[in-house]
C-alpha positions as CSV (number, residue, x, y, z in Angstrom):
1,X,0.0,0.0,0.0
2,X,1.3,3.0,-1.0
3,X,-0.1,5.6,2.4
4,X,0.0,8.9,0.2
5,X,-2.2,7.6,-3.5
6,X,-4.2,6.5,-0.3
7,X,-4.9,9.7,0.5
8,X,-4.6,11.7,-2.3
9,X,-1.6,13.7,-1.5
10,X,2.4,13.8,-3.0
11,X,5.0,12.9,-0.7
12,X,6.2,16.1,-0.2
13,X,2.9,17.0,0.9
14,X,3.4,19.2,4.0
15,X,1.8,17.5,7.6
16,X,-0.8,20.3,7.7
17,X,-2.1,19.1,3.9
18,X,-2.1,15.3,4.8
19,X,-3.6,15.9,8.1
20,X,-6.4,17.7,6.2
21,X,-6.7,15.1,3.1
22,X,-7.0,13.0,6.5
23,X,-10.0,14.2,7.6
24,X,-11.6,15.2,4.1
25,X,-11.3,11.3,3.7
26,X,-12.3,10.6,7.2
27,X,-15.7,12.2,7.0
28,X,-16.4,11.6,3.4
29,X,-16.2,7.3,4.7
30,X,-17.6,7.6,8.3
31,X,-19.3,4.8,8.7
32,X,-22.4,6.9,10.4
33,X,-22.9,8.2,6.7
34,X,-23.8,4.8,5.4
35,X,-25.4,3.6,8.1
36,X,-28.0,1.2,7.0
37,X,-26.9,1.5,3.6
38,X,-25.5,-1.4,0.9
39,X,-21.8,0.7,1.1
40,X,-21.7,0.4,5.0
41,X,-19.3,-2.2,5.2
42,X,-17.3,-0.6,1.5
43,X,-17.3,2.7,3.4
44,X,-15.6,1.1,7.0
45,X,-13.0,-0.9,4.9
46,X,-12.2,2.4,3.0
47,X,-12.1,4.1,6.6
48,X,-9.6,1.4,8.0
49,X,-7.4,1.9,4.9
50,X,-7.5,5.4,4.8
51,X,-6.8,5.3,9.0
52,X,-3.5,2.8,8.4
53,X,-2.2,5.2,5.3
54,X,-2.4,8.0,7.9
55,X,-0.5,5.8,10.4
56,X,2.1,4.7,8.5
57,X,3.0,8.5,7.3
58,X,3.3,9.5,10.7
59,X,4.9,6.7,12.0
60,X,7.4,7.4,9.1
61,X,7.7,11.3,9.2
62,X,8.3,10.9,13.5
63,X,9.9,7.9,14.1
64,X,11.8,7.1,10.8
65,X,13.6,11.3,11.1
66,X,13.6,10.6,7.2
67,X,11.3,13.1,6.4
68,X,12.9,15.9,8.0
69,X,16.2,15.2,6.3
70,X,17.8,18.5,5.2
71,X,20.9,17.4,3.5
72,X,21.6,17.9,-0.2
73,X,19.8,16.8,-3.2
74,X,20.1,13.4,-4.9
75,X,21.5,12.4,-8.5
76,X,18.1,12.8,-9.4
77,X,17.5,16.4,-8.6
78,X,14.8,16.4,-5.8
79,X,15.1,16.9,-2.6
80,X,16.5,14.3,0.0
81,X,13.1,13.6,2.1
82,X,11.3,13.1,-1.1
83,X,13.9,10.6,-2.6
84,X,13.9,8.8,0.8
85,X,10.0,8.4,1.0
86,X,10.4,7.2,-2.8
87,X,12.9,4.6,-1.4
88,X,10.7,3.7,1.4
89,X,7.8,3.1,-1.2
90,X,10.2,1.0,-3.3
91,X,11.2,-1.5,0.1
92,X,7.1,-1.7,0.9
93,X,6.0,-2.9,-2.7
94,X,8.8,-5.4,-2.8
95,X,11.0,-3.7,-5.3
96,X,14.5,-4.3,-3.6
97,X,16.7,-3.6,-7.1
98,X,14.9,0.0,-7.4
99,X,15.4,0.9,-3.7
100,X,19.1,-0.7,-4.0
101,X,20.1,1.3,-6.6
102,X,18.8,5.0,-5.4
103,X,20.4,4.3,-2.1
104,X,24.1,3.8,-4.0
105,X,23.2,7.0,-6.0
106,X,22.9,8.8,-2.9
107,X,26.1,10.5,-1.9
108,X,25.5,11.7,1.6
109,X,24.8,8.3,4.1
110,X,23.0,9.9,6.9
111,X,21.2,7.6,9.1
112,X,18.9,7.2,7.2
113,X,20.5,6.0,4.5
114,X,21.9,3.3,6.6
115,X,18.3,1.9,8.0
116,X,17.1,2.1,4.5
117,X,20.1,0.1,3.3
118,X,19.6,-2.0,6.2
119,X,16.1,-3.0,5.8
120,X,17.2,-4.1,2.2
121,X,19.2,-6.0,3.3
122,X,17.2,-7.4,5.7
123,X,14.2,-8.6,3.4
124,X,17.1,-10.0,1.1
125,X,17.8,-12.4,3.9
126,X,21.4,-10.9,4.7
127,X,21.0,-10.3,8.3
128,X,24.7,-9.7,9.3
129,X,24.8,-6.5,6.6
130,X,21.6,-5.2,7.4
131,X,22.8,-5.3,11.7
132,X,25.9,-3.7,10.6
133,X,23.7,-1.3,8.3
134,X,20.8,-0.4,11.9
135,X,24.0,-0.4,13.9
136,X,25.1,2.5,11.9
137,X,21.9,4.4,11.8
138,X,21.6,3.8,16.0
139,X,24.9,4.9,16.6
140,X,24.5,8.0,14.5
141,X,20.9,9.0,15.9
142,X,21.4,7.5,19.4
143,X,17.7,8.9,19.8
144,X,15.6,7.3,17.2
145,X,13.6,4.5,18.0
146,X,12.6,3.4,14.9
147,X,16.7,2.7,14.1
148,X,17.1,1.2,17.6
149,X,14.0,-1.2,17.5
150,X,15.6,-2.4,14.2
151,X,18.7,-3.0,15.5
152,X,17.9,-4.6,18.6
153,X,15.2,-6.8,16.8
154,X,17.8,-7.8,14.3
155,X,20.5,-8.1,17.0
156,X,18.4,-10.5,19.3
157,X,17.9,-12.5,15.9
158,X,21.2,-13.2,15.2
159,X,22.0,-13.9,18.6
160,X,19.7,-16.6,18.5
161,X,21.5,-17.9,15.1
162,X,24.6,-17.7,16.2
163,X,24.2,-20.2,18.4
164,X,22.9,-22.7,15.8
165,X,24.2,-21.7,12.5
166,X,27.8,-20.3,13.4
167,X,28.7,-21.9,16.8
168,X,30.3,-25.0,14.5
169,X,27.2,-27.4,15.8
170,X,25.5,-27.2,12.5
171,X,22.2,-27.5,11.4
172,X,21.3,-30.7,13.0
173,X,21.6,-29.2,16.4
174,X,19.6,-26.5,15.4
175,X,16.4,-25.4,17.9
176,X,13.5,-24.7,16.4
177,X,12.5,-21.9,19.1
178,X,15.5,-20.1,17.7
179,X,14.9,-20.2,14.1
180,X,10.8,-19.5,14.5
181,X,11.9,-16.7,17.0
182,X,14.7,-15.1,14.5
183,X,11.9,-15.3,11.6
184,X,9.6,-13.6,13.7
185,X,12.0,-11.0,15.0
186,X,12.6,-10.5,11.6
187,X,8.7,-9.8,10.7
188,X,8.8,-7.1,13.2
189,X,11.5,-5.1,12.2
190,X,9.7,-5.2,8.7
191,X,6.6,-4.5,9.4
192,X,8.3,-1.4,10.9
193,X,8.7,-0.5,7.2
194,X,4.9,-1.6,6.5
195,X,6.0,-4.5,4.8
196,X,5.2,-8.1,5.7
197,X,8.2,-10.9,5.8
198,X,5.6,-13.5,7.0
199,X,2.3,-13.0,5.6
200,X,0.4,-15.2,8.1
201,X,1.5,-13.4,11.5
């Protein structure tokens, strides 16, 4: 899902304009308008979209610091928050060669630039870059949680590898609690991004 088609607005859309497409949207669907109607349930579903599109932009704009970036421009001429949320876009739909390829074109690796690299990583299945990758980003915005929950979720992950995978016992010796709980650590920390690693949780 891409949050601003949702609701009708660019990505460089300022807060005030999304928060008002928001509610525009909001009270167009209500379900108390259709109330009794045939669209009643059409309307709520169009609600609960339109309510997770909002989510996801502010969970992105507050917790993700992407959106405030101030450096520089890109090699493709616009500005670095809008090439970011473009990048963040490409991760969600699954398009990891598109996202890949902006993030190397970018010159100037903020922290950002290293959780985005990182969560490509991640959904590539290289877990060891994409901890290196949220280590980065942590260490260079001690303060941001979305960076730190990435890191520690990745972190704990590995951990629990480690000790199958890389501790020379092999993969006989391997417990399933640590695999399912490294998989599902892994779901978290990309949901974060809006994406879904494991489609039934």
């Amino acid at each position: 899902m891409d949050p601003y088609k949702v609701l009708g607005v660019s990505p460089n859309a300022t807060d005030a304009e999304i928060k008002k497409a928001y509610r525009d949207l909001a009270k167009k669907y209500h379900p108390d308008r259709y109330r009794g109607h045939d669209l009643e349930d059409l309307a709520s579903e169009r609600l609960k979209e339109i309510n997770e599109a909002y989510d996801m932009i502010q969970k992105q704009r507050q917790g993700g610091g992407g959106y405030s970036y101030s450096g520089g421009t890109g090699s493709s001429g616009y500005s670095g928050s809008a090439q970011f949320a473009d990048i963040r876009m490409a991760i969600q739909r699954g398009d990891l060669t598109r996202a890949d390829a902006m993030l190397d074109a970018i010159a100037n690796r903020t922290a950002e630039w290293h959780y985005l690299k990182g969560m490509v990583l991640l959904k590539k299945g290289w877990y060891d870059g994409a901890r290196q990758h949220f280590s980065t980003a942590a260490g260079m915005e001690p303060g941001n949680v979305e960076y730190a929950n990435a890191y520690n979720t990745v972190n704990r992950s590995a951990a629990g590898y480690g000790q199958t995978f890389y501790g020379g016992q092999g993969m006989n010796n391997a417990s399933v609690c640590n695999i399912c709980s490294g998989l599902l650590c892994a779901d978290c920390c990309c949901e974060c991004m809006g994406g879904d690693f494991i489609p039934c949780c």
